[in-house]
C-alpha angles and dihedrals in degrees: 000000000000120000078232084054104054100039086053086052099045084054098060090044090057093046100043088046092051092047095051086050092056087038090046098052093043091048098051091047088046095053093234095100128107118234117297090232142023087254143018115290112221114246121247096184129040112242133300126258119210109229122243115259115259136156107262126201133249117251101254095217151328114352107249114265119210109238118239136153131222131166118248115255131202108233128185119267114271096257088212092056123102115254094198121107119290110240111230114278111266119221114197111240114251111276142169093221117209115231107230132168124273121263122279080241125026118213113257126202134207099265118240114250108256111220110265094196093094100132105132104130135171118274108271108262085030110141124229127234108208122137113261118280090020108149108220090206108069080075122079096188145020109273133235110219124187103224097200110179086039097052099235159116112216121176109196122179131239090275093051106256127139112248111164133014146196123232105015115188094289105015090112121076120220114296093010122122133186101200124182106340105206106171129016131167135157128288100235092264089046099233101113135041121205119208124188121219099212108183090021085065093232146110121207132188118218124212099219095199092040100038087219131121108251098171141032144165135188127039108270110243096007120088129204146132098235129097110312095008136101133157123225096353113201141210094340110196128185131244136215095255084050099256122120140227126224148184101217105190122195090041087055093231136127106207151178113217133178125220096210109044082033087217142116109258092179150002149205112193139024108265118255101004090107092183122126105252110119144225083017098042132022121194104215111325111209097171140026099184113176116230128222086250097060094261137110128240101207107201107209118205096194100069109008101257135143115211122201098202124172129210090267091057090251108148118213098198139309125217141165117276087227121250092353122143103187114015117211132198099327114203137183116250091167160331106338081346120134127172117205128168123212109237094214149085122303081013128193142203114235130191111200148165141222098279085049095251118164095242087174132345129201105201108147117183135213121024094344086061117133121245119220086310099193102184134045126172130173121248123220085255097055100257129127126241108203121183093219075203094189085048098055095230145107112224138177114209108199096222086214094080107008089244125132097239099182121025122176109187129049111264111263095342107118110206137126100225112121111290089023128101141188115223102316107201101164138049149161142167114254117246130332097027089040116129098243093049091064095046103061094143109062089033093055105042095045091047103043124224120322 
């Protein structure tokens, strides 16, 4: 087969993939999908309850960051990024935008090919850690899980086996830390993982083949909106020119920074007025998750409010993630469908659409309650894959019947034994069912070519 040829075919894959997982979750939700499996899955959590309505109130301010100090290290420059000059940083002019509805059609772009190398598996004999009655086939692909409290990257398979890990004994050079890892996802071709370091105030780039860190932006331990500075950076993915984009929450921002030049090539928001008034002001933004059409979905923590922004600072619309205290990485699994977790306790994961209508709702009570989840993404299937990051477990809830039908990680017991987690609070599948591969849109037009 041509190299033309393949790289034509494993477009089509990505974006056929991307589009059954939307199709799948809004099926399901819709009533209209078929099983998520062949059989039953046997259920790990009793049903959930749907909470009574009440008013909830707005988050006052910045959400608490748990101190912590690291030196500074010196890391060699990302090999995918751009060498050419920054452009000054651009600041959108103070508006009062107006919230319209979305185009009749959204743009689409030729999807990037997502790397199709991911073989890593687990040794041969090797056991599985899964929680009892955990069904390996909901999954489609191994998973990547920022282990936060415990400082690292794991990537386990369906079955529960470690298969990849970051850092391994040497994988650090002298001087360098990887400190409380709290998101990670690929980078579009799949070669690289960036993890952000939330409440460490630093970004890093992982070479994936190498297990060394190629890329890296902020000052470890040290916080600040200047060059080279940002403070709690969020959900950092990267484009196709190597740079990456970033919510940066307690300076109000949302950014594009790149690791070589370690400078901001552009902005959304003015730094440090943390008000809801987009495109001009952001409260809190905890997430800037691109969607299949070009555009951003920015998640606020002060207020409660989802944003859909385009390059250009147009706002779509913005809305209330209903009866949700603390809203969490919103993304995008369909036409007017947004998924949102609830980063409280007990916490809950919340489907909803542009008028901020509950189009389904998972709020178990009791002992199967969530604690503070941060993260939810949709599965092929239709299923949904939630970090229950104060539980210390992964888990994936099939919507159908409101049961956790696949856990890794042992319910409120914190370790780092194999099966066990502490406090996971990011997650995504490995290529080609990777988040970036299925948003090639928004991560390449904002980025530039590569």
């Amino acid at each position: 087969m041509s190299p033309d040829r393949y790289l034509r075919r494993r477009t089509v894959v990505v974006a056929v993939t991307t589009a059954a997982a939307a199709a799948a979750v809004v099926g399901v939700l819709s009533g209209t999908s078929a099983s998520s499996t062949t059989s039953t899955p046997r259920a790990l959590a009793a049903n959930s309850a749907a909470p009574v309505a009440k008013s909830v109130a707005p988050v006052a301010g910045s959400p608490t960051s748990i101190a912590s100090s690291s030196t500074s290290s010196q890391t060699a420059s990302l090999p995918s990024a751009s060498a050419a000059a920054s452009p000054a940083v651009v600041v959108p002019a103070v508006v009062v935008p107006a919230v319209v509805s979305p185009v009749a059609s959204s743009p689409t772009a030729t999807p990037t090919v997502a790397n199709p190398s991911w073989t890593a598996v687990a040794p041969a004999g090797s056991a599985g850690f899964l929680q009892p009655g955990s069904d390996p086939s909901v999954l489609p692909a191994a998973l990547l899980i920022a282990d936060k409290r415990n400082n690292q990257l794991i990537v386990v398979d369906p079955q529960g086996r470690l298969v990849w890990q970051f850092p391994r004994p040497g994988d650090l050079a002298a001087g360098q830390t990887f400190l409380i890892p709290d998101d990670a996802f690929f980078s579009p071709d799949g070669k690289y993982i960036v993890a952000t370091e939330e409440d460490n105030f630093a970004i890093r780039v992982i070479d994936v083949a190498t297990h060394r860190i190629v890329g890296s932006y902020g000052h470890p331990g040290v916080h600040g909106s200047g060059p080279g500075y940002v403070w709690n950076p969020d959900d950092a993915m990267m484009l196709a020119n190597g740079d990456l984009v970033t919510a940066d929450i307690k300076n109000c921002r949302v950014v594009v920074v790149s690791p070589t030049a370690q400078t901001v090539t552009r902005q959304f928001g003015i730094t440090g007025h943390c008000t809801h008034n987009p495109p001009s002001t952001f409260g809190s933004p905890n997430g800037a998750f691109p969607t299949t059409a070009g555009h951003y979905l920015v998640t606020e923590i002060n207020g409660d409010w989802v944003d859909e922004i385009d390059l250009a600072g147009h706002v779509y619309w913005a809305t209330h993630p209903p009866q949700v205290r603390y809203p969490s990485d919103t993304n995008e699994i369909g036409p007017d469908r947004y998924l949102t977790v609830d980063y409280s306790s007990p916490g809950q994961v919340v489907v909803f659409n542009q008028a901020g209508q509950t189009l389904w709702r998972y709020a178990p009570t009791g002992s199967d309650r969530l604690n503070h989840p941060s993260l939810a993404l949709p599965l092929p299937n239709g299923d949904i894959i939630v970090t229950d990051d104060l539980n210390d477990r992964v888990i994936v809830v099939d919507p159908r019947t409101n049961t956790i039908v696949w856990q890794y990680g042992h319910t409120g017991v914190r370790g780092i034994a194999p099966g066990y987690l502490n406090i996971p609070d990011g997650l995504d599948l490995v290529p080609p069912y990777s988040f970036a591969a299925g948003h090639p849109a928004a991560l390449g037009a904002l980025g530039g070519p590569s």
